[in-house]
Gaussian input, Z-matrix of N, CA and C with variables (Angstrom, degrees):
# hf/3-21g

backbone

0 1
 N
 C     1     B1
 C     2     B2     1     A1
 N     3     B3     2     A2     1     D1
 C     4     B4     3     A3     2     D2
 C     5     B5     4     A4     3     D3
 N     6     B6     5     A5     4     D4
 C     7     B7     6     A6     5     D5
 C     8     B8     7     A7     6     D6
 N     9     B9     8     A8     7     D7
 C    10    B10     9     A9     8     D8
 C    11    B11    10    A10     9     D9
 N    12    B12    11    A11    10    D10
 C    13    B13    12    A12    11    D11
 C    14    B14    13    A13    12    D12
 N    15    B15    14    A14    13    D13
 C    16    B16    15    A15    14    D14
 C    17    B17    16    A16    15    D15
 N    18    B18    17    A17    16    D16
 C    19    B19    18    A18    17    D17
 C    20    B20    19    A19    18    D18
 N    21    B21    20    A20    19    D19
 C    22    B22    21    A21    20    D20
 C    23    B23    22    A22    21    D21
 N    24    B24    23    A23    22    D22
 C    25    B25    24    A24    23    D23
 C    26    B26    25    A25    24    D24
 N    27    B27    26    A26    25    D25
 C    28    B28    27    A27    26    D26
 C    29    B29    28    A28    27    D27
 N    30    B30    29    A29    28    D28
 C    31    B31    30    A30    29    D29
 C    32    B32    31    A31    30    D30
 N    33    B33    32    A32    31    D31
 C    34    B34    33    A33    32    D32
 C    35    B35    34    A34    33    D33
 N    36    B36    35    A35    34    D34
 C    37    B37    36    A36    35    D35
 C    38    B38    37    A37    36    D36
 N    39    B39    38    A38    37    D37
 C    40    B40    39    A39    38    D38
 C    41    B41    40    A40    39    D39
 N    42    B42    41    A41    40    D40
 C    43    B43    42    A42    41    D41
 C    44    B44    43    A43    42    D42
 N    45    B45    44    A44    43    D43
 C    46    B46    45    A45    44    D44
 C    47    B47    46    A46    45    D45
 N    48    B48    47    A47    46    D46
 C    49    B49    48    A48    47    D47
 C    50    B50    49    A49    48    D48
 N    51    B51    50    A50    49    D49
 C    52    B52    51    A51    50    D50
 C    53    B53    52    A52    51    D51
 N    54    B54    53    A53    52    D52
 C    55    B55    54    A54    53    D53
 C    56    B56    55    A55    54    D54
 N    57    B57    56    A56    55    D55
 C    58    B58    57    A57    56    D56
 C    59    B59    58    A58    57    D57
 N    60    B60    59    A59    58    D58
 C    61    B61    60    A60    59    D59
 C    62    B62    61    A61    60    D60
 N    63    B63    62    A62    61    D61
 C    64    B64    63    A63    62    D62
 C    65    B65    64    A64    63    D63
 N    66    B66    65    A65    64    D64
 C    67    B67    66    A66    65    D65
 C    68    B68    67    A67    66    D66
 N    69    B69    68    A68    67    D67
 C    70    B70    69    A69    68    D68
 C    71    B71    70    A70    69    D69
 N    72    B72    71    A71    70    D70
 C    73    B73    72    A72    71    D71
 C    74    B74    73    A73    72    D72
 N    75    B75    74    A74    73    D73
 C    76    B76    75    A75    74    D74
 C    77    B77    76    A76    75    D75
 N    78    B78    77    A77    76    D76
 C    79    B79    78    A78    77    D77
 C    80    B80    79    A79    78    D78
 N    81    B81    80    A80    79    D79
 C    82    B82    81    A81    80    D80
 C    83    B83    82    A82    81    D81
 N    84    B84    83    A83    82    D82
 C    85    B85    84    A84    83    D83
 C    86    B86    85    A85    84    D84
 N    87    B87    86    A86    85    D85
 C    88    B88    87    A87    86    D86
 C    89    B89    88    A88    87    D87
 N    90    B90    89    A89    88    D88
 C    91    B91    90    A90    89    D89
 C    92    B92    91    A91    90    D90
 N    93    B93    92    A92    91    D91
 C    94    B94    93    A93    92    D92
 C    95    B95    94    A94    93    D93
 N    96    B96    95    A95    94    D94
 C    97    B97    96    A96    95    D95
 C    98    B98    97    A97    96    D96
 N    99    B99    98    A98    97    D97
 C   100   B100    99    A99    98    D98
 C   101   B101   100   A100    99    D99
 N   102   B102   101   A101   100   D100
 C   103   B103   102   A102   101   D101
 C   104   B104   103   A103   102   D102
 N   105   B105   104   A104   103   D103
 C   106   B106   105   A105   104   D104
 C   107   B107   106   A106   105   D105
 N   108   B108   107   A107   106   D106
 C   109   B109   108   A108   107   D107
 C   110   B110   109   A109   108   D108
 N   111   B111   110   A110   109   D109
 C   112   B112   111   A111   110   D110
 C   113   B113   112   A112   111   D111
 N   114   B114   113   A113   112   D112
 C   115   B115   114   A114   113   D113
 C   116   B116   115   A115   114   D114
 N   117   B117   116   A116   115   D115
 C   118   B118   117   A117   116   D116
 C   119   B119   118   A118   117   D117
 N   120   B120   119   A119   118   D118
 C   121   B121   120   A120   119   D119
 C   122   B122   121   A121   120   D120
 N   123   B123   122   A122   121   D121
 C   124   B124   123   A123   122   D122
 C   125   B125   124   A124   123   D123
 N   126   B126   125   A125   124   D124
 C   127   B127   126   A126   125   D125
 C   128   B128   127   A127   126   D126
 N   129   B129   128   A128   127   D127
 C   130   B130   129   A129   128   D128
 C   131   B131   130   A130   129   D129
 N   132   B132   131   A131   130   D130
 C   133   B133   132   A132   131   D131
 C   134   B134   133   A133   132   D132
 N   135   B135   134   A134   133   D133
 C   136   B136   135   A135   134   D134
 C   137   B137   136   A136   135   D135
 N   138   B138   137   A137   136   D136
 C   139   B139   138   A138   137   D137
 C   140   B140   139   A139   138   D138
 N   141   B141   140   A140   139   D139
 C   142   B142   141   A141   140   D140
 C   143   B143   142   A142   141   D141
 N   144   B144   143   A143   142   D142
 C   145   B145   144   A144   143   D143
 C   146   B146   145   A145   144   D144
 N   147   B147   146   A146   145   D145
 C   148   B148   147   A147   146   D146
 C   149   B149   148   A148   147   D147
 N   150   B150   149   A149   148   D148
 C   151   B151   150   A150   149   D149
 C   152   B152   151   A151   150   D150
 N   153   B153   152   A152   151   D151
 C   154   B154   153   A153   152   D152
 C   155   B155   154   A154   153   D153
 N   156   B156   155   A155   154   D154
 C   157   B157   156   A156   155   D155
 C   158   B158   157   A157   156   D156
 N   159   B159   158   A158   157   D157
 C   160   B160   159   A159   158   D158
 C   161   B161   160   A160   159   D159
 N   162   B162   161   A161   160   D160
 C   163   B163   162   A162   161   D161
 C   164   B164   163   A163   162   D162
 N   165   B165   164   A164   163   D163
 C   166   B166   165   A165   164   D164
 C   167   B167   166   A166   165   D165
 N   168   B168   167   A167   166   D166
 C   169   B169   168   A168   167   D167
 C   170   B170   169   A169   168   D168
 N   171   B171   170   A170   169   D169
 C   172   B172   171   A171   170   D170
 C   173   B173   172   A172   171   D171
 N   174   B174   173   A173   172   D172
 C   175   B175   174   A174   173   D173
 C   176   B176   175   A175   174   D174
 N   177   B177   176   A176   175   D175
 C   178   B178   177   A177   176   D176
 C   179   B179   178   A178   177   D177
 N   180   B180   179   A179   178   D178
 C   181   B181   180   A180   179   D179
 C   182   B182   181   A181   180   D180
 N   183   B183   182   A182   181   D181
 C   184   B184   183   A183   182   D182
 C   185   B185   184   A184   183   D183
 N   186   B186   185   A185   184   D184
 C   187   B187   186   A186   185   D185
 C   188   B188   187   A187   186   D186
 N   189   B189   188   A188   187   D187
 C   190   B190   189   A189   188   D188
 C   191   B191   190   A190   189   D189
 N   192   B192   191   A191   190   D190
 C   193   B193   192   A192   191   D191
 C   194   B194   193   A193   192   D192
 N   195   B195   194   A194   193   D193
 C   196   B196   195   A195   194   D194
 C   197   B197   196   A196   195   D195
 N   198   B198   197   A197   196   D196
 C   199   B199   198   A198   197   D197
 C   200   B200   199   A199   198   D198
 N   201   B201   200   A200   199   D199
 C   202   B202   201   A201   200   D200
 C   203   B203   202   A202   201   D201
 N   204   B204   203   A203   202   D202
 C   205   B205   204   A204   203   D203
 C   206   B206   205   A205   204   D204
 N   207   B207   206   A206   205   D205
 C   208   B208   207   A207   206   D206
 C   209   B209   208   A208   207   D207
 N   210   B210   209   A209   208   D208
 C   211   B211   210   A210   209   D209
 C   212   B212   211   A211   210   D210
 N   213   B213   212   A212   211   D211
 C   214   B214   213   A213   212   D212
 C   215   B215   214   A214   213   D213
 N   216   B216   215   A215   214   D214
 C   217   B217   216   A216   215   D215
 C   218   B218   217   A217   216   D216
 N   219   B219   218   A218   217   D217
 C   220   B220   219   A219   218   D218
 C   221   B221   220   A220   219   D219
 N   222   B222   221   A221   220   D220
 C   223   B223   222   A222   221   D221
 C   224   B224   223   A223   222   D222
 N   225   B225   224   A224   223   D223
 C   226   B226   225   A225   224   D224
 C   227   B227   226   A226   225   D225
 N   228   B228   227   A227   226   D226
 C   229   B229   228   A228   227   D227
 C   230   B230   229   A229   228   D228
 N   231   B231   230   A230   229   D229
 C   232   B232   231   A231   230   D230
 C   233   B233   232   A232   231   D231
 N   234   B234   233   A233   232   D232
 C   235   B235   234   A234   233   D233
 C   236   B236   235   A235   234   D234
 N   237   B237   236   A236   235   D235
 C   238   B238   237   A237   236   D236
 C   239   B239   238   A238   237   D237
 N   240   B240   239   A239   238   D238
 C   241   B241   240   A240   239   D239
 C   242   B242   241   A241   240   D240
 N   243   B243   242   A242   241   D241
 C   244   B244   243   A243   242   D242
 C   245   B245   244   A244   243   D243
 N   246   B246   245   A245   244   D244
 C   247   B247   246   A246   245   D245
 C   248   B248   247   A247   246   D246
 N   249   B249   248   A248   247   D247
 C   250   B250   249   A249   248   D248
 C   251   B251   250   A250   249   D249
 N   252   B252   251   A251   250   D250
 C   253   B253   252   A252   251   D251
 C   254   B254   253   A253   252   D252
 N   255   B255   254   A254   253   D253
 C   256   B256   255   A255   254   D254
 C   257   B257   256   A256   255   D255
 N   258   B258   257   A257   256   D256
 C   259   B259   258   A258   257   D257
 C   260   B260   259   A259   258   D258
 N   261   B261   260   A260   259   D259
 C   262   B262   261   A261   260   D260
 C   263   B263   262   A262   261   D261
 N   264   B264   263   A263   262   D262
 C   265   B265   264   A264   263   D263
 C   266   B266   265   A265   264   D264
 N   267   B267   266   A266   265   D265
 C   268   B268   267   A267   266   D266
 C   269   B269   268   A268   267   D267
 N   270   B270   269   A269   268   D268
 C   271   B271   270   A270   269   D269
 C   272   B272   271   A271   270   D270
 N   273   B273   272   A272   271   D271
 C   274   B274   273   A273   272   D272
 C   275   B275   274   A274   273   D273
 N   276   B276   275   A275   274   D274
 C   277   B277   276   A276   275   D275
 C   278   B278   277   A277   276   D276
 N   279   B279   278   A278   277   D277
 C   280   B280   279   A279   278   D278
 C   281   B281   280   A280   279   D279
 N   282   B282   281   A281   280   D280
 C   283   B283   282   A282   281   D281
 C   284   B284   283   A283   282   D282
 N   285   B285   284   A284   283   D283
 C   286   B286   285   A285   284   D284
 C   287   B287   286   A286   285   D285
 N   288   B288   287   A287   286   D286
 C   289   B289   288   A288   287   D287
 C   290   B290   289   A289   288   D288
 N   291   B291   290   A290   289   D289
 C   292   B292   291   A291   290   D290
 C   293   B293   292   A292   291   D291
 N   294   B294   293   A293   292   D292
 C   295   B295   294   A294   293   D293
 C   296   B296   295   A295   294   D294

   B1=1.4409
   B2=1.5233
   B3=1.2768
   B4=1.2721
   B5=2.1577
   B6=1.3880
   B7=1.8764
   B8=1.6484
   B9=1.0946
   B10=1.2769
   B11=2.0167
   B12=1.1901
   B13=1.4297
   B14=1.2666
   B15=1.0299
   B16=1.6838
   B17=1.5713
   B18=1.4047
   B19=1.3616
   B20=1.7005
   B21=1.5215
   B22=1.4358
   B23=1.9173
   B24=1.5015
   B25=1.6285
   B26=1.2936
   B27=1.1538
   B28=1.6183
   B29=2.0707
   B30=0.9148
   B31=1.4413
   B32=1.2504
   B33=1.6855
   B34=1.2712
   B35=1.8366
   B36=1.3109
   B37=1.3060
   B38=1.5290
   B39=1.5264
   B40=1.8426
   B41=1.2165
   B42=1.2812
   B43=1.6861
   B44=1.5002
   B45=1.4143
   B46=1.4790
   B47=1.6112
   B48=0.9586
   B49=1.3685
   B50=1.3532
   B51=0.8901
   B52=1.9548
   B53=1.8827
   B54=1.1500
   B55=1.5890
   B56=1.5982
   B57=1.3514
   B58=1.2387
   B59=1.8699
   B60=1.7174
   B61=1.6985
   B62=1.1132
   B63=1.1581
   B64=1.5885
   B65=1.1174
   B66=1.4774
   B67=1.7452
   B68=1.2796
   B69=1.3292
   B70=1.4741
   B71=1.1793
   B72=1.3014
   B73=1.5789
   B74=1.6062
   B75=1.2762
   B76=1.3634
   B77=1.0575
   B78=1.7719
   B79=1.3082
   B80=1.7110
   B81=1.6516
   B82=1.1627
   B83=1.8904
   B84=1.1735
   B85=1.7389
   B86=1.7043
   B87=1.0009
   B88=1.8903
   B89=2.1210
   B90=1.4932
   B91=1.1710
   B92=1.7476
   B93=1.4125
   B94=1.6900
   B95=1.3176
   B96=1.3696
   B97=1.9540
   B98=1.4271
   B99=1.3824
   B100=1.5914
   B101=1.4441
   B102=1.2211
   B103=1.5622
   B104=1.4171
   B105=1.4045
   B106=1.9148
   B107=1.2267
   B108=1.2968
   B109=1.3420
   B110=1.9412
   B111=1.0871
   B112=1.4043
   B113=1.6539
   B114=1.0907
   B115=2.0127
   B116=1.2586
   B117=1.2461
   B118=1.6734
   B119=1.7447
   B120=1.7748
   B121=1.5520
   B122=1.3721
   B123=0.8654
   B124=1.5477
   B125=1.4132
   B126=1.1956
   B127=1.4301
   B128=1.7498
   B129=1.1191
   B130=1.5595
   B131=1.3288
   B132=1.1939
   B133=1.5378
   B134=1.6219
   B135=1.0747
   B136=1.4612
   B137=1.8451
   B138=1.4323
   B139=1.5660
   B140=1.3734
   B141=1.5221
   B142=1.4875
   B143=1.2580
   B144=1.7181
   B145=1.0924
   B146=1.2911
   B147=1.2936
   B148=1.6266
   B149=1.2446
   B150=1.6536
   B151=1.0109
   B152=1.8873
   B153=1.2181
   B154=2.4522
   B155=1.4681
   B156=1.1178
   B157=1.9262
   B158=1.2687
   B159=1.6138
   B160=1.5798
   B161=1.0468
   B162=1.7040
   B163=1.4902
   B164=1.5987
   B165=1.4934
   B166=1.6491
   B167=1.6510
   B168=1.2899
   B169=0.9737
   B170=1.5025
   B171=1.4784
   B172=1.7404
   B173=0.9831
   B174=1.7146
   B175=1.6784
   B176=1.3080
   B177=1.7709
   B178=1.8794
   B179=1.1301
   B180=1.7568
   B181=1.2651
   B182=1.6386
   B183=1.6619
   B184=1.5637
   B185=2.0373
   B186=1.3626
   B187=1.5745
   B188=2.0873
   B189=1.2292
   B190=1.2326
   B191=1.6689
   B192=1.4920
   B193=1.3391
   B194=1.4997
   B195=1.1140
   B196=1.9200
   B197=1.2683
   B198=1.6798
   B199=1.5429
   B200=1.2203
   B201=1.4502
   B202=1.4736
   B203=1.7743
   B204=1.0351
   B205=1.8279
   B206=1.6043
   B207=1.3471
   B208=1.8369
   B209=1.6364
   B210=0.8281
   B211=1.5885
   B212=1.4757
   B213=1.3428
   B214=1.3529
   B215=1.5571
   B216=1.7655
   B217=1.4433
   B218=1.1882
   B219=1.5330
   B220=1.8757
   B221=1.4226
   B222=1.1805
   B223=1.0402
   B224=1.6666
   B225=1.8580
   B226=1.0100
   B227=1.4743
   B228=1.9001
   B229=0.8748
   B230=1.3716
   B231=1.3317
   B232=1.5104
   B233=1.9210
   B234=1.2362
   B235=1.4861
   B236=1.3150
   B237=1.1998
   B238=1.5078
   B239=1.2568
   B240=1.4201
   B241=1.4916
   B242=1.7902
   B243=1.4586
   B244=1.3702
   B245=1.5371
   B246=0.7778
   B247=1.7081
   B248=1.3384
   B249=1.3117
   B250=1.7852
   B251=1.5320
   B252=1.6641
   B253=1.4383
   B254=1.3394
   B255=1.6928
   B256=1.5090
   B257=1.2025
   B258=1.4477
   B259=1.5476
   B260=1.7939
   B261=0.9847
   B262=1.4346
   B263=1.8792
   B264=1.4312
   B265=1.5682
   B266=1.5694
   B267=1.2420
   B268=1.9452
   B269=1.4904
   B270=0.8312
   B271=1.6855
   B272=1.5533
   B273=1.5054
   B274=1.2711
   B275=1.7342
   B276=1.1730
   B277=1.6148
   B278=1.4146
   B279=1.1052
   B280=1.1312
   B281=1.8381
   B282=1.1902
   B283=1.4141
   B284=2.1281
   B285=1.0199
   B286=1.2157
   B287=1.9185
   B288=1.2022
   B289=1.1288
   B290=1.3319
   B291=1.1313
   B292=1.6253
   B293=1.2630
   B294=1.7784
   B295=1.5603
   B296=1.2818
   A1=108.55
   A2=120.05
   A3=122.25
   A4=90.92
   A5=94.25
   A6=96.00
   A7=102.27
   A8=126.71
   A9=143.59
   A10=107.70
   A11=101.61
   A12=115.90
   A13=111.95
   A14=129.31
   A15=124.93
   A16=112.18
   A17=102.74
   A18=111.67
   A19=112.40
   A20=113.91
   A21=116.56
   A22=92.22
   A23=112.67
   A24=92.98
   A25=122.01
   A26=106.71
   A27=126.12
   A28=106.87
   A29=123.25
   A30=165.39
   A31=82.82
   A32=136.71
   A33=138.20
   A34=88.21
   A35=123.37
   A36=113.22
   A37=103.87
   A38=107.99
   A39=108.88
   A40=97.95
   A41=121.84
   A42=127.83
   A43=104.95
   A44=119.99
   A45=115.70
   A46=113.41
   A47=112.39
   A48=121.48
   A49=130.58
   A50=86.78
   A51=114.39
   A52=97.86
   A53=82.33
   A54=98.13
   A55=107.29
   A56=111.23
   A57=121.69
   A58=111.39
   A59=88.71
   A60=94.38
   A61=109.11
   A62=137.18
   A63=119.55
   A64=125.60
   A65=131.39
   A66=128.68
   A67=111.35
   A68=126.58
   A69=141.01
   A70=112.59
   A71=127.69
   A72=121.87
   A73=117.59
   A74=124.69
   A75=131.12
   A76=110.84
   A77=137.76
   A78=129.53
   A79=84.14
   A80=126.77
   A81=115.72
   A82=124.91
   A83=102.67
   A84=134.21
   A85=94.35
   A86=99.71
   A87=122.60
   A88=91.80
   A89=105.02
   A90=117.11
   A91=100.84
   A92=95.21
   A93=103.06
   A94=121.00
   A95=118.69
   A96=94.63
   A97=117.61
   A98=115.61
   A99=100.10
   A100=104.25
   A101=135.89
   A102=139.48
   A103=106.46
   A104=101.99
   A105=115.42
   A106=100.05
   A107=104.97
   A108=134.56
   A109=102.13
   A110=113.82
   A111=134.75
   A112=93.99
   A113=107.36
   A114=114.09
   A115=119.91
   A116=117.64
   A117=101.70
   A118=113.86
   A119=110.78
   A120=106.08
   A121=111.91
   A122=138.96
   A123=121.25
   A124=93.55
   A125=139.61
   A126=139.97
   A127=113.15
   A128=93.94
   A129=103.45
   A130=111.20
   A131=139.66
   A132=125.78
   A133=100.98
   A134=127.06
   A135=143.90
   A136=103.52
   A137=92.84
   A138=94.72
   A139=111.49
   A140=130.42
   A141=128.23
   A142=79.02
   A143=140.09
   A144=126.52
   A145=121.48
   A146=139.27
   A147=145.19
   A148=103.82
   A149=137.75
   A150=126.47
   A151=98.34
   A152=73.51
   A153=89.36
   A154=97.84
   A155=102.07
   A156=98.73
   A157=117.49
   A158=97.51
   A159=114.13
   A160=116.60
   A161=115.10
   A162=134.18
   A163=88.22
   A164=131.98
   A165=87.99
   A166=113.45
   A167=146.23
   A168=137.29
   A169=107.45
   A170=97.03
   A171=107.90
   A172=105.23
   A173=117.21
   A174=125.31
   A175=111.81
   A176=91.24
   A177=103.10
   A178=118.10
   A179=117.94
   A180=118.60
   A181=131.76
   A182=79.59
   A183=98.45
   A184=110.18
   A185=106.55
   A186=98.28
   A187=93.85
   A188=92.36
   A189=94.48
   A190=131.87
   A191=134.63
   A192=114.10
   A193=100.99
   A194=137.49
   A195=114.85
   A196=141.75
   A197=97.27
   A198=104.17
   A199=106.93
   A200=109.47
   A201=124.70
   A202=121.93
   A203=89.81
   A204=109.69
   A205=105.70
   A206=100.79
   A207=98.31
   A208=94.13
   A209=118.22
   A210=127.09
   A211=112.25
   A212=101.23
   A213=92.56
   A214=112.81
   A215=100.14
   A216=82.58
   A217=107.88
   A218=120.58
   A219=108.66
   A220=112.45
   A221=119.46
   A222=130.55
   A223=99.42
   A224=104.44
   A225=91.60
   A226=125.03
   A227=123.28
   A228=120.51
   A229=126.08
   A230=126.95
   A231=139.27
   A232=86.79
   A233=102.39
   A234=102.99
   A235=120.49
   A236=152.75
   A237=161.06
   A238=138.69
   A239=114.18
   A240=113.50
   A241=94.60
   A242=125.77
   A243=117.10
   A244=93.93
   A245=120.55
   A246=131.72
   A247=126.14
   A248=122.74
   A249=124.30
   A250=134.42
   A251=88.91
   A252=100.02
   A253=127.95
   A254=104.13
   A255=107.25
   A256=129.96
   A257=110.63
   A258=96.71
   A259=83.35
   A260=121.92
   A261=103.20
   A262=98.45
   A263=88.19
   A264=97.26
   A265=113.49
   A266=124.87
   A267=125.91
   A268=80.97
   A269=127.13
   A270=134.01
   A271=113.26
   A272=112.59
   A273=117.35
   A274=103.09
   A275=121.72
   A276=98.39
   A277=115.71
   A278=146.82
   A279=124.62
   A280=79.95
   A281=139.83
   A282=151.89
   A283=73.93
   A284=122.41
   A285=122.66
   A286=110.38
   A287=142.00
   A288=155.26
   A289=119.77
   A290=113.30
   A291=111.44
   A292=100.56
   A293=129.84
   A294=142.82
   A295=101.61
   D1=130.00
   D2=-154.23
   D3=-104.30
   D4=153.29
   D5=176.31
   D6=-58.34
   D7=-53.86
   D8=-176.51
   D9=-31.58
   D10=-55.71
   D11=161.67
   D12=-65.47
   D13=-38.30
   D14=-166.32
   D15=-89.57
   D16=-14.03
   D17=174.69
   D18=-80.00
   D19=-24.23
   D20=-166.38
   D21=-95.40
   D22=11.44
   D23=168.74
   D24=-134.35
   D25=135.09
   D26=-177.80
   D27=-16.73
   D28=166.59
   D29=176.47
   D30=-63.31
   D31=-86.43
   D32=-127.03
   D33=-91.00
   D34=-32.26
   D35=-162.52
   D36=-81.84
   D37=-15.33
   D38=-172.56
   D39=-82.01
   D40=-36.03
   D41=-173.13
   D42=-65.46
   D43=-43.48
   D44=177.62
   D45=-65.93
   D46=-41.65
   D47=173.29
   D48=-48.05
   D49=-46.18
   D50=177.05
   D51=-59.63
   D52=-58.11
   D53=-172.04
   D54=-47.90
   D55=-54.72
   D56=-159.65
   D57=-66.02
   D58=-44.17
   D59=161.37
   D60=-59.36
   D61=-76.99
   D62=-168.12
   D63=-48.40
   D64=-18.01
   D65=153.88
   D66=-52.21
   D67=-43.93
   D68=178.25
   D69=-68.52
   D70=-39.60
   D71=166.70
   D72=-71.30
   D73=-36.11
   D74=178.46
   D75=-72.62
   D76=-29.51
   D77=-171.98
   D78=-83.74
   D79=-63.06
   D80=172.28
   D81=-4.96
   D82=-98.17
   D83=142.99
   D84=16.06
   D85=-78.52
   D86=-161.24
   D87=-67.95
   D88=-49.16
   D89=-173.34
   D90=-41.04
   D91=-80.95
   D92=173.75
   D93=-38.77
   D94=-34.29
   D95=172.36
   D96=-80.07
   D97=4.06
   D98=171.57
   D99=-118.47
   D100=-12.12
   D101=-169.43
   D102=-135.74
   D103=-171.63
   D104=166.06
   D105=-128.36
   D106=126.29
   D107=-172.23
   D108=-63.36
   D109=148.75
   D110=-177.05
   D111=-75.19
   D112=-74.44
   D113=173.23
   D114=-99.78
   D115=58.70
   D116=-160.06
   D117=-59.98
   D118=-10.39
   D119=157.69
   D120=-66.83
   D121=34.10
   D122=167.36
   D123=-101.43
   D124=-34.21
   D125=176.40
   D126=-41.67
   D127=-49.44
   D128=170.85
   D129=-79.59
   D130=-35.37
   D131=177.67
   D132=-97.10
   D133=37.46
   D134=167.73
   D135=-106.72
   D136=-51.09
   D137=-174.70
   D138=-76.43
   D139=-27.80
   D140=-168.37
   D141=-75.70
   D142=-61.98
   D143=-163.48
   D144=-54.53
   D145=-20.10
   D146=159.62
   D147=-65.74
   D148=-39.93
   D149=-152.59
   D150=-83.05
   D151=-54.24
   D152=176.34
   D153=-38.63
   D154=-42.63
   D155=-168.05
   D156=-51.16
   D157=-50.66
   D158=-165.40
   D159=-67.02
   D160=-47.17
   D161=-173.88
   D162=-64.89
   D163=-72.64
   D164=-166.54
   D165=-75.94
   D166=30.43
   D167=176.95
   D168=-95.97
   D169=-8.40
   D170=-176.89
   D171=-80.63
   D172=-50.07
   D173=-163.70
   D174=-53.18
   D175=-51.25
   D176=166.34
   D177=-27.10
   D178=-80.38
   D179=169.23
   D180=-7.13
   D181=-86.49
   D182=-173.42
   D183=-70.17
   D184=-25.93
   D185=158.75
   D186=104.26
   D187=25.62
   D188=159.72
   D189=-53.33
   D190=124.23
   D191=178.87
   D192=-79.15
   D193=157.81
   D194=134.40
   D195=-83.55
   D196=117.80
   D197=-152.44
   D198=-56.55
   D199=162.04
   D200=-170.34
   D201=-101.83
   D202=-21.72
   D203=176.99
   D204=-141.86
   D205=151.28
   D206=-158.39
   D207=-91.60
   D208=143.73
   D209=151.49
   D210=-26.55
   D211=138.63
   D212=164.14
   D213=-113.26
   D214=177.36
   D215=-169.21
   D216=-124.23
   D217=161.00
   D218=-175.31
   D219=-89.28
   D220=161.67
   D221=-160.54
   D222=-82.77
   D223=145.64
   D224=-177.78
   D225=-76.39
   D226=-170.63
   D227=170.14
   D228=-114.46
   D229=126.60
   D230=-158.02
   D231=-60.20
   D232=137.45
   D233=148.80
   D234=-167.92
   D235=165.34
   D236=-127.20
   D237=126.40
   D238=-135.93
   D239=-169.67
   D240=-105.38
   D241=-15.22
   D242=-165.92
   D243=-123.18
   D244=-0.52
   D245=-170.74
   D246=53.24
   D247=-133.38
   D248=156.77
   D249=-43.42
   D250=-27.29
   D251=-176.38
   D252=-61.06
   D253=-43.64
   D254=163.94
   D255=-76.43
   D256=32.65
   D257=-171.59
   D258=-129.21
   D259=-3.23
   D260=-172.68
   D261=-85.99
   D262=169.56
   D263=-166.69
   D264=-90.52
   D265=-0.76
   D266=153.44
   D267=-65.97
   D268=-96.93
   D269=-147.43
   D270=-30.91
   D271=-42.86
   D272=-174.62
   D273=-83.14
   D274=-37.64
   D275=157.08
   D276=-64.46
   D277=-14.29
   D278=-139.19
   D279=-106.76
   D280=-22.23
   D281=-135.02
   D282=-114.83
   D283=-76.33
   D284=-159.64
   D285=-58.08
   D286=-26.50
   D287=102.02
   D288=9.12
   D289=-66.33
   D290=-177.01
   D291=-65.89
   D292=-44.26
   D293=-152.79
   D294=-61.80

């Protein structure tokens, strides 16, 4: 189940859902201590699917949009024992030169 889908459904239908997986994981759960499970990955794509649920059931909540273009990010900042200095680009030719 993709977020994209989970975003186009109501509050009450994510809550049932949720619900319904976790019956399915607990009979699972119980399944595995007495047998070997047929898929025992479904346990794990049981849980991402609880987790997807929740996370947009949160955004809902709190009124999250989903952003449309990602953030960008700033560049990091040089720091150490020589500081800024070694990061500028005279210095870094001048270091590769000697090598």
């Amino acid at each position: 189940m993709l977020a994209k889908d989970i975003r186009e459904m109501s509050e009450a239908d994510i809550n049932s859902r949720i619900a319904e997986l976790e019956r399915e994981r607990f009979n699972l759960r119980l399944a595995s201590g007495t047998r070997t499970l047929d898929d025992p990955l479904r346990l794990r794509v049981i849980r991402r699917a609880v987790a997807r649920l929740k996370t947009v059931l949160r955004e809902k909540i709190i009124g999250i949009a989903e952003a449309n273009e990602p953030t960008r990010v700033k560049a990091r900042r040089v720091t150490g024992r020589r500081g800024l200095k070694a990061a500028t680009a005279t210095n870094r030719a001048k270091r590769s030169k000697r090598a």
